[in-house]
Every structure is written in C-alpha cells, then in structure tokens.
C-alpha positions in Angstrom: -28.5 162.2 72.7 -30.0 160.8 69.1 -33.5 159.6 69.3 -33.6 155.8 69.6 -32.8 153.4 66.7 -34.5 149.5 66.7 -31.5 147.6 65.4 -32.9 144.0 64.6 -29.5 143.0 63.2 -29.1 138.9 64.2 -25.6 140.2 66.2 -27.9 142.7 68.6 -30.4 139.6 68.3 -27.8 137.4 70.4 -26.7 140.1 72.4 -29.8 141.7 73.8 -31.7 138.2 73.6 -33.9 140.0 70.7 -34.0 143.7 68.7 -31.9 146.4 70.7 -33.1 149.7 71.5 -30.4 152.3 70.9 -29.3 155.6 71.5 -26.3 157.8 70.6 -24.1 159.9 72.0 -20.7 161.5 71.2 -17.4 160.8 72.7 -16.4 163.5 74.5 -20.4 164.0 76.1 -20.1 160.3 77.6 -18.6 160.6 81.3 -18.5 157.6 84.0 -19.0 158.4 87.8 -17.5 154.8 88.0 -16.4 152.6 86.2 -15.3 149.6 88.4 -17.5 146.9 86.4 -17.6 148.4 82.4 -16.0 145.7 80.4 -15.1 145.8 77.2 -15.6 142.9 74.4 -14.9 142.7 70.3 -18.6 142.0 68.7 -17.6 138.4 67.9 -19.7 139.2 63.7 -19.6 142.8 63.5 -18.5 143.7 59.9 -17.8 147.3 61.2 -15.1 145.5 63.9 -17.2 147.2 67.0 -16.6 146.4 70.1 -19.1 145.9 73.1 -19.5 147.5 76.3 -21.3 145.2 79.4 -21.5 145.7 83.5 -19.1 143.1 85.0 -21.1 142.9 87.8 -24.7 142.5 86.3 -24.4 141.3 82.8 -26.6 144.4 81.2 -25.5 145.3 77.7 -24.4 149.0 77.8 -22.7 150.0 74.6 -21.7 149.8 71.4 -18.9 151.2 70.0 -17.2 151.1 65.9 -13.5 152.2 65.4 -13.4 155.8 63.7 -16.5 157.2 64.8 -17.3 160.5 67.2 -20.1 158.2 68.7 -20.7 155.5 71.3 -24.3 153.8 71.1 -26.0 153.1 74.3 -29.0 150.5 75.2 -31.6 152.5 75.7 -33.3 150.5 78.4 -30.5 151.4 80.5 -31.0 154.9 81.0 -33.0 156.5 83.4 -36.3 158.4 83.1 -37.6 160.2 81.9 -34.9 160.1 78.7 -37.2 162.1 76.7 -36.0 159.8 73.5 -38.7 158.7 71.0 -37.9 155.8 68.6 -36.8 157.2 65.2 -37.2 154.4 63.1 -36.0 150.4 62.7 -32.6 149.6 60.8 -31.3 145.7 59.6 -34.8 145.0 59.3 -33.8 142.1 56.3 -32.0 140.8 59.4 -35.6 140.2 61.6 -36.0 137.6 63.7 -38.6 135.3 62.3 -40.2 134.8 65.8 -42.3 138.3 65.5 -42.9 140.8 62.9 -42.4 144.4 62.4 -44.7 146.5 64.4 -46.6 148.5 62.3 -45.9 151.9 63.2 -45.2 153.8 60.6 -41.6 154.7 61.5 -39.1 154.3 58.3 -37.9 150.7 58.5 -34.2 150.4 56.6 -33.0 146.5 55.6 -29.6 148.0 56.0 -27.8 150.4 58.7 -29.8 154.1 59.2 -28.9 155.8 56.3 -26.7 159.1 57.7 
C-alpha cells in the first residue's frame, strides 16, 4: 500500500464528515473475505466520475475508486494495526474547510490532486 494522502477536497469533506485519510492499493492486490455489505455509490461532484465504496451494514466509508486507474483508495482509519503507513503529505488543500487550519507539519501540502 501507498503511504497515506490527507485529501481535504469539500467532496471527502461531506463524505468523511471532515479531511479523509487515504491509502492506495492496486486492483488486483485488493481481495474481500466477504463482501455481503460493500455497496457501491457514484461520488455525487467528483470531476474524475469516481465512485464510492461504504459497509451496508455500518455506514463506514471504505473506498474510492476513478474509472481507468490500476488503483482503489482506501480510508485509512479502516485498516487494522499496525498498518505501518505514515502520512505523505495533504492534497486539495485550496479546498480546506474553514473550521481548522493546516497542521503545520511540514509535509508537502498540494491545492490540487498529489502530483504523480
């Protein structure tokens, strides 16, 4: 898995309830022992047309997911641990909410998408 990205982009904003802690993994390394409550949603403003991945059962965000790409994003918060994952950096930071600032933690901060 990728080290975690902060995504402070006003969709994850409404989604998680504030910023979203995300990892990354690719396609074919993602494997469900179950998966009786993963639903599926389209992210109702997301200008890459992603789609969402939630539990059915308990509501937790799980995934996020763009057409065309190798990798699925997962919520970080919903992994077990130890992950070993540190936070690489924050990305849509133009996008902050204006109810807290940026920590300042000297991680590269992008007003955009993590530059690849």
């Amino acid at each position: 898995m990728r080290d975690v990205l902060i995504c402070h982009c006003g969709e994850c904003q409404r989604w998680h309830g504030s910023v979203c802690a995300a990892t990354r993994v690719r396609l074919e390394q993602l494997s469900f022992a179950d998966e009786h409550g993963l639903r599926w949603v389209d992210s109702p403003q997301s200008q890459s047309h992603a789609r969402r991945g939630f539990c059915g059962e308990c509501g937790s965000s799980l995934f996020w997911q763009a057409p065309g790409l190798a990798t699925v994003s997962i919520a970080a918060g919903t992994l077990d641990r130890p992950t070993g994952l540190r936070v690489l950096g924050h990305i849509h930071t133009a996008a902050a909410g204006d109810y807290y600032e940026l920590p300042d933690d000297g991680l590269p901060r992008h007003p955009g998408g993590w530059p690849e």
